[in-house]
C-alpha positions in Angstrom: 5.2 74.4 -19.5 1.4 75.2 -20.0 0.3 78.6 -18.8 -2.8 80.8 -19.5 -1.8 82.1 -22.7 -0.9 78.7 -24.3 -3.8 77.4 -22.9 -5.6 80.9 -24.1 -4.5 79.9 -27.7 -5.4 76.4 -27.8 -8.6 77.2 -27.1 -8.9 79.9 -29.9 -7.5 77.0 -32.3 -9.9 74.7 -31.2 -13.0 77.1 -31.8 -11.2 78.2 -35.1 -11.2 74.6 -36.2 -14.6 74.5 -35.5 -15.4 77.4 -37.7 -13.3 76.4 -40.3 -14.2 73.0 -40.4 -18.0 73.9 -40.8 -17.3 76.2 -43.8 -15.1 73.3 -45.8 -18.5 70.9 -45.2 -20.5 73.6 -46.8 -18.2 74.4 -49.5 -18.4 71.2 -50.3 -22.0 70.9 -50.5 -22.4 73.5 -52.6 -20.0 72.7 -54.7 -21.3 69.3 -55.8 -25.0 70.1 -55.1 -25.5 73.7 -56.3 -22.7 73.9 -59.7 -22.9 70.0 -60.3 -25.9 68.9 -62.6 -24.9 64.8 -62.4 -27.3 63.1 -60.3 -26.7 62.9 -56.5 -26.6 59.4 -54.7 -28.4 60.2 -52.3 -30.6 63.3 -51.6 -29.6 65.6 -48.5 -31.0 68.4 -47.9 -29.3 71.6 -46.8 -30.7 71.9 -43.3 -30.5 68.6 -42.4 -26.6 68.4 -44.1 -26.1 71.8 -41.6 -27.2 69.9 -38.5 -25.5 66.7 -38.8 -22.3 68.7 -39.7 -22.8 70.4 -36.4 -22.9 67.0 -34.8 -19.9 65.8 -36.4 -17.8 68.3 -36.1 -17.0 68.0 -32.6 -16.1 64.6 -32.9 -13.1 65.3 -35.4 -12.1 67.9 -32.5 -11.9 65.3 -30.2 -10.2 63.3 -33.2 -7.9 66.3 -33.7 -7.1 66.7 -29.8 -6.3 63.1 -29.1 -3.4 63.3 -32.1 -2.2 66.4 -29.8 -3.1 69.0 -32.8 -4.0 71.7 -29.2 -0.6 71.1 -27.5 2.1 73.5 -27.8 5.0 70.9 -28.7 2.9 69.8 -32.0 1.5 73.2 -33.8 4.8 74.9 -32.7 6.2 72.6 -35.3 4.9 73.4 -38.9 5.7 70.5 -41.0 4.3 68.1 -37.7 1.2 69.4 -37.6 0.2 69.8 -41.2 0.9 65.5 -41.0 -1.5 65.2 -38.2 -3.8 67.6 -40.0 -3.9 65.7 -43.2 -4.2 62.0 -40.7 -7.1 63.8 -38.9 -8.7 65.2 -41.7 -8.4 61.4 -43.0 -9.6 59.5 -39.9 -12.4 61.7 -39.9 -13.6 61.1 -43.0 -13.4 57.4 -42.4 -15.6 58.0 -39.0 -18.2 60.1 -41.6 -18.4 57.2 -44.1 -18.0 54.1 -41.2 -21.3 55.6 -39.6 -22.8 56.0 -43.2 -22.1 52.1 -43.5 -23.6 51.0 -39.8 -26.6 53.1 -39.9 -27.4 52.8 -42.9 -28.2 56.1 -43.7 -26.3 59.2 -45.9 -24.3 62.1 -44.8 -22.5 63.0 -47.6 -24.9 63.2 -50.7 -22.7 62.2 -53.4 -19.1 60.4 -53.3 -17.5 64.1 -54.2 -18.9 65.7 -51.0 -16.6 63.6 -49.6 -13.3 64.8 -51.5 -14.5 68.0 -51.9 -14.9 67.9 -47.4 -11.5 66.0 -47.4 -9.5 68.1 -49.1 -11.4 71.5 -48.6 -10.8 70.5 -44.4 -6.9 69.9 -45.0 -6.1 72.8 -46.7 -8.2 75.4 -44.8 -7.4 74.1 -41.5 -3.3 74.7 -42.7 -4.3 78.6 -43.8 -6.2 79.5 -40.7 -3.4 77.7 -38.7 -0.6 79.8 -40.4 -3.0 82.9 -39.9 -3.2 82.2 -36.5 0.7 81.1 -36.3 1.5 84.9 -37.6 -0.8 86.5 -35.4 0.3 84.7 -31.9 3.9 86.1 -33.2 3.4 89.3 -34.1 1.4 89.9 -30.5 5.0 88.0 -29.2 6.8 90.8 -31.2 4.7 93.6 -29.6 4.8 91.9 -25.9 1.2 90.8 -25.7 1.2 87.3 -23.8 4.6 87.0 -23.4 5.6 84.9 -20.2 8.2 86.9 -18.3 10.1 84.3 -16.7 12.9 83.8 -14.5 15.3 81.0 -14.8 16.8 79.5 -11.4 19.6 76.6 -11.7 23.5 76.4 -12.1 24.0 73.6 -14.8 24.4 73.9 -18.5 21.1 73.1 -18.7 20.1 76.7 -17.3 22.1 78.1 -20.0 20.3 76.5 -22.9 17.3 77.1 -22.1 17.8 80.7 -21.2 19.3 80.9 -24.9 16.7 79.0 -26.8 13.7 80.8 -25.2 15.4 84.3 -25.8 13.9 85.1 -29.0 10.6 85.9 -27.7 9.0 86.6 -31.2 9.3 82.3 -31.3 9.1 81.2 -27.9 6.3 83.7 -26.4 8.9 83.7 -23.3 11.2 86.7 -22.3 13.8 86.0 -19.9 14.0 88.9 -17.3 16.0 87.3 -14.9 18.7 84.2 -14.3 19.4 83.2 -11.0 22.6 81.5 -10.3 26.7 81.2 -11.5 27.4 83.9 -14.0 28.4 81.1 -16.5 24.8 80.1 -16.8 24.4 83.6 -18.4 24.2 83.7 -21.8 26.6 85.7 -23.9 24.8 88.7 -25.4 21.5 88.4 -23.7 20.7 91.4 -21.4 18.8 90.4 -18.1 18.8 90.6 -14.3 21.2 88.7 -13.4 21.4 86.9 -9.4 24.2 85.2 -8.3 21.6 84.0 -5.3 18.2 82.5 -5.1 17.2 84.5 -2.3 17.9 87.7 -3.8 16.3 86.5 -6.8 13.1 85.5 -5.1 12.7 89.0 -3.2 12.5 90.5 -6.8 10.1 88.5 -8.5 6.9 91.2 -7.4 9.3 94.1 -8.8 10.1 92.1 -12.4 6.3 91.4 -12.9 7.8 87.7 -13.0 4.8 85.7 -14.5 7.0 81.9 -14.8 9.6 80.3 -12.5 11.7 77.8 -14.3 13.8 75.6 -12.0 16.7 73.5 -13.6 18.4 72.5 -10.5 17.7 71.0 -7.0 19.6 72.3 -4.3 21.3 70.2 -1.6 18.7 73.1 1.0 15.3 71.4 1.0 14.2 74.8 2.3 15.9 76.5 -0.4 13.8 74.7 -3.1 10.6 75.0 -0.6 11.1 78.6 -0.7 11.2 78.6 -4.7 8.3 76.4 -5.3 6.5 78.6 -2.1 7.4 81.9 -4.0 5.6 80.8 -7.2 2.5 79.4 -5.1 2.3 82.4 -3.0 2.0 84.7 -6.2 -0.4 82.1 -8.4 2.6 82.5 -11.0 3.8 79.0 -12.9 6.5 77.2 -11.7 8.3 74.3 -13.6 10.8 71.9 -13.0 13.2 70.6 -15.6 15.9 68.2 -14.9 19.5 69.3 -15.8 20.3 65.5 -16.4 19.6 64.7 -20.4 18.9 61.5 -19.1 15.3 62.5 -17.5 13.7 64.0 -20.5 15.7 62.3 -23.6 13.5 58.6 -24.0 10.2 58.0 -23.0 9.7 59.0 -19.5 6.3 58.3 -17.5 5.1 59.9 -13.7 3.5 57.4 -11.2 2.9 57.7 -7.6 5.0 54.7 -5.7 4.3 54.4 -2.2 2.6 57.8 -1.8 5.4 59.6 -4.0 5.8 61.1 -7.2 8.2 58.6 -9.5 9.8 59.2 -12.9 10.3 55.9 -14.6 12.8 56.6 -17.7 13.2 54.7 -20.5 16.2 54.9 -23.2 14.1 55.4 -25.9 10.6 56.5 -26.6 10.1 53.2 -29.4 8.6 50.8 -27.2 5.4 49.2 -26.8 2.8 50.2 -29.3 4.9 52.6 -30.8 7.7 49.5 -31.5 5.4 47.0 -32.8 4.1 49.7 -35.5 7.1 50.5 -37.1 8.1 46.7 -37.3 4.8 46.5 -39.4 5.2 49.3 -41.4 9.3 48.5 -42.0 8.3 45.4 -43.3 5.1 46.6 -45.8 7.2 49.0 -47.1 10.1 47.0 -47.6 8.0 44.2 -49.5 6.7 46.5 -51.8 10.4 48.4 -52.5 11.6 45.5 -53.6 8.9 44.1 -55.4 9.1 47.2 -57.6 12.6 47.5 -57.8 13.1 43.6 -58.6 14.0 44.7 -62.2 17.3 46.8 -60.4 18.2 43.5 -58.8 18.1 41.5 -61.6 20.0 44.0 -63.7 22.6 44.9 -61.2 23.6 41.0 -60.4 24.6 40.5 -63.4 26.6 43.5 -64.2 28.2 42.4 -60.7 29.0 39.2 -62.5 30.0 40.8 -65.4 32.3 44.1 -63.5 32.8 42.6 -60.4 33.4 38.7 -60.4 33.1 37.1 -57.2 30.9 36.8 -55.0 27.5 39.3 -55.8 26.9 40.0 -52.3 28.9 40.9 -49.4 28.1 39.5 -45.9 29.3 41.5 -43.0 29.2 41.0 -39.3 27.1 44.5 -37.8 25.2 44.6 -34.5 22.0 46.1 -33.9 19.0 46.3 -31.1 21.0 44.9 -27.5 23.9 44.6 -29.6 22.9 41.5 -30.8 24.8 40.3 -34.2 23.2 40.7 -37.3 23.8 39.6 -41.1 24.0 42.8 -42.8 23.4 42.0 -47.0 25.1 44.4 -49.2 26.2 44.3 -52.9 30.6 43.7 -52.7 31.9 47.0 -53.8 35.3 45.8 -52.8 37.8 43.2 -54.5 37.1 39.2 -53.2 40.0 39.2 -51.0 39.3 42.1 -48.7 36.5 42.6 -46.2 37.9 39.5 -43.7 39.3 41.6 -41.0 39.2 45.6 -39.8 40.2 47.9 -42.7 42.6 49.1 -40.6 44.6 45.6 -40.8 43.9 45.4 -44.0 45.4 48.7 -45.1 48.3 48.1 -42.8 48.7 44.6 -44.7 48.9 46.7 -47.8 51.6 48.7 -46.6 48.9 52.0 -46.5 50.0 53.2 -42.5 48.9 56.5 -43.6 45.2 55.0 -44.4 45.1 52.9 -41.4 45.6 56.2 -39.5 43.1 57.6 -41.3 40.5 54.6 -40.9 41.4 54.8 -37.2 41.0 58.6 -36.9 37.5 58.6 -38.7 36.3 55.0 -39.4 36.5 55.8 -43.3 39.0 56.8 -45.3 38.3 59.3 -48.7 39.9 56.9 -51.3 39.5 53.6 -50.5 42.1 51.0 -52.9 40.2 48.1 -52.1 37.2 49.3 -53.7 36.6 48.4 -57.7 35.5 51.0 -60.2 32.2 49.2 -60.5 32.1 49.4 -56.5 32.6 53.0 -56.6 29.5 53.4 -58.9 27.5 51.4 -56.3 28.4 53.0 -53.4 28.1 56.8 -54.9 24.7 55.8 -55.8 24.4 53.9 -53.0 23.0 51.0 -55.0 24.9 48.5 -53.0 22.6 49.0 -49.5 19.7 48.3 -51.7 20.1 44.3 -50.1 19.7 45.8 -46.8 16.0 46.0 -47.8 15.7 41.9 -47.2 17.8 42.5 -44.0 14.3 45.1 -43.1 11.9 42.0 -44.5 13.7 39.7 -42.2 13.5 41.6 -39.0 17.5 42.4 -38.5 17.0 46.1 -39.3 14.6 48.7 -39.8 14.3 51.1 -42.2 15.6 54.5 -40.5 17.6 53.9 -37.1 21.2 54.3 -36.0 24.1 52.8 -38.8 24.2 48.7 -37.7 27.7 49.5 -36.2 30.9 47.1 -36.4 31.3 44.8 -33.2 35.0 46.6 -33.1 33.5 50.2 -33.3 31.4 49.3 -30.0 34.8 49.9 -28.2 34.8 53.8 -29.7 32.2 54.8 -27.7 31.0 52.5 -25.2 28.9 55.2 -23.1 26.6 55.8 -26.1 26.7 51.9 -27.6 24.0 50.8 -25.2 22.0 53.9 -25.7 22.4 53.6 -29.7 21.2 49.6 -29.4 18.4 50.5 -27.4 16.7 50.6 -30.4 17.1 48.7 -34.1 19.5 49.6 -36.6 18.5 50.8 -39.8 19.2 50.9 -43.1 18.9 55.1 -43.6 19.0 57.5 -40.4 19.9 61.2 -39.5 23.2 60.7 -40.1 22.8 60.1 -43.8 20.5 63.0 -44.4 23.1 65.4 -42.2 26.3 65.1 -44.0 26.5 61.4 -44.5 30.3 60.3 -44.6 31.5 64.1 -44.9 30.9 64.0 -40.7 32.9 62.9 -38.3 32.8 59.6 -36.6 31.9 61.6 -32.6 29.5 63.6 -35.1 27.9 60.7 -36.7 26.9 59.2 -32.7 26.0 62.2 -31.9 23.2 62.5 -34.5 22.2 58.6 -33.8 22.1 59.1 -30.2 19.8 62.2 -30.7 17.8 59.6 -33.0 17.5 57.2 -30.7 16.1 59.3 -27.7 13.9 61.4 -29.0 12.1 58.5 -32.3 8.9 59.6 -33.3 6.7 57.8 -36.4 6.5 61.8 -37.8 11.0 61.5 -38.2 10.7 58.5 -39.8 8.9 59.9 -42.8 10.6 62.9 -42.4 14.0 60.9 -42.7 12.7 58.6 -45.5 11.7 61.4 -47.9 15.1 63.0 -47.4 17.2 60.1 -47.8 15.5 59.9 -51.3 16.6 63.3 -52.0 20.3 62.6 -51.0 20.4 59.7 -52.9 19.7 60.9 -55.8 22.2 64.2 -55.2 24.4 61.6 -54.4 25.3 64.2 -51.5 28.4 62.8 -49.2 28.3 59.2 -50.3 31.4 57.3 -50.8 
């Protein structure tokens, strides 16, 4: 939903970048040049250091605009846009000393320059960013370039995004008006409210409305002529947002087909490019885990043989990406004999009804009997997924996506099973780093189905560092 302030304030970052970036390149000059006696490799002078930093500088904007660094939906989220700070910052670098090597000639005048300009860049950029961040809310807080906005629709839809733009201090929106059922009305949150569109739309000039937000097309073409017209008429913004979670959850892309405007909608933004990097980078980093970890291997298979006789390894039937069957590889916490059929068949067989219940109810029960004492240890410390790592190597999982389900669980929820397989199952995912097995089975989907619409490369990480830091609380595993 661009509109002249967030446009207003990407420009201001951009030419503060500029600034900032200019004053990390001469810090680092001076740094190594005018307090560092050791000899330079290669002797640039000041003014000619000053001008080719001018000349470089824009390109790590363009760098910096490509990775989305100006749009709203990446420095509105901190922890996103220090990563793409710290990539720019590196890709840049790599442009600085790439040219270096094809021309032949030096930039930087000694190799510290370069740290000095890489590191100097990263953290800067983040302070004038957070100065900025704190500025842009406090003029929110006082009502400078704050979007007054009226809300038209009658779905749920209209609700939530009345509610999640009411804190204006965050959202640089203030909802003046709602237009429509009085259900759509937030609890608590004083504005206009119109129980028509019409009425709502004579109003707009007396509101100071500065942003239509449609959520809703109405069976009247006119109707929604006369909405769009109103906001045309004034040169106010007007945006359209599908009530359906199915038009802006995935990857959606615009075209024009046979003169109109289509929406093409995929399940799941992980295709293409974006698919074929994370099977790369699954399978690095799981060649190098274990690699390092081969020691933990060695020493846990033969305290299985020792703790846990049987078989070291338990194979189980899971499906993943278009529900296709997969292997899954995990070390048998459980005694030989069980693990054949559902647990709930199994408890049953053990005369347990009131576990089978359970197992039904939540697909996992809190004390398990067929577990061993030595499979409790793994599974607490979730030792016994590490196998699951040759699963990643071998191309049935990845390394964060939804839990590789049972093919009997597919049945629980069979409106969300294709959605959850539109994408590869993984070996850690939101649902471990949100509760693990303390949620329920409907909140468990919930968080996978979120997962799989909305995947970027930036959750991955985010999901891989906190699954280290549950693991080793041992927070919910059982």
């Amino acid at each position: 939903m661009p509109s002249k302030n967030t446009k207003f304030y990407s420009l201001l970052l951009a030419l503060a970048d500029i600034v900032v970036l200019l004053f990390a390149f001469t810090i680092a000059y001076v740094i190594r040049v005018q307090y560092d006696n050791r000899p330079l490799v290669s002797p640039v002078y000041a003014r000619e250091y000053f001008l080719v930093s001018l000349m470089i500088i824009p390109i790590w904007i363009m760098i910096f605009a490509s990775m989305g660094l100006y749009n709203s939906n990446v420095y509105t989220r901190r922890l996103v846009e220090w990563g793409k700070i710290a990539l720019g910052a590196f890709i840049g670098i790599l442009v600085i000393i790439g040219w270096e090597y094809i021309s032949g000639s030096h930039f930087f005048p000694a190799r510290l320059v370069t740290l000095y300009a890489f590191v100097g860049s990263f953290l800067l950029l983040i302070f004038e960013r957070e100065l900025l961040r704190i500025w842009r809310t406090l003029m929110f807080h006082f009502g400078r370039g704050v979007s007054r906005v009226l809300v038209i629709g009658t779905s749920d839809a209209t609700r939530d995004i009345a509610d999640s733009l009411s804190v204006t201090a965050e959202s640089g929106y203030k909802i003046v008006a709602i237009a429509g059922p009085a259900k759509v009305v937030p609890r608590g949150l004083d504005v206009t409210h119109f129980s028509t569109v019409e009425r709502a739309l004579e109003q707009i000039d007396h509101l100071r409305i500065t942003t239509i937000i449609q959520t809703d097309l109405y069976d009247s073409s006119e109707r929604n002529q006369a909405i769009l017209g109103a906001a045309q008429v004034r040169h106010i913004s007007y945006s359209f947002i599908p009530g359906e979670p199915e038009f802006y959850a995935g990857k959606n892309t615009v075209d024009v087909f046979l003169g109109y405007p289509m929406i093409t909608v995929s399940q799941t933004p992980l295709v293409g490019w974006g698919a074929i990097t994370k099977g790369i980078f699954d399978r690095v980093i799981a060649l190098v885990v274990i690699l390092i970890l081969s020691p933990v291997f060695l020493i846990l298979f033969v305290l299985q043989k020792i703790f846990n006789p049987g078989p070291v390894f338990y194979v189980s039937a899971r499906l993943s990406r278009f529900s296709q069957p997969v292997k899954l590889i995990k070390f048998r916490s459980m005694r030989p004999e069980f693990g054949k059929r559902d647990a709930a068949d199994e408890f049953r067989a053990m005369g347990r009804d009131d576990l089978a219940a359970e197992y039904t109810k939540n697909r996992k029960v809190a004390d398990d009997p067929r577990v061993t004492k030595f499979g409790q240890f793994l599974r607490t410390s979730s030792l016994d997924e590490l196998p699951q790592l040759f699963n990643v190597l071998r191309g049935d999982l990845s390394l964060v996506g939804p839990r590789p389900i049972l093919p009997q669980e597919a049945k629980f929820s069979p409106a969300k099973a294709a959605l959850l397989h539109s994408v590869k199952s993984g070996v850690t995912g939101l649902w471990q780093v949100s509760g693990r097995s303390n949620l329920t089975f409907d909140e468990r989907i919930d968080l996978e189905t979120f997962y799989a619409q909305n995947w970027s490369f930036w959750l991955d990480l985010k999901i891989l560092f906190k699954t280290v830091a549950v693991v080793f609380r041992r927070t919910g595993a059982k």
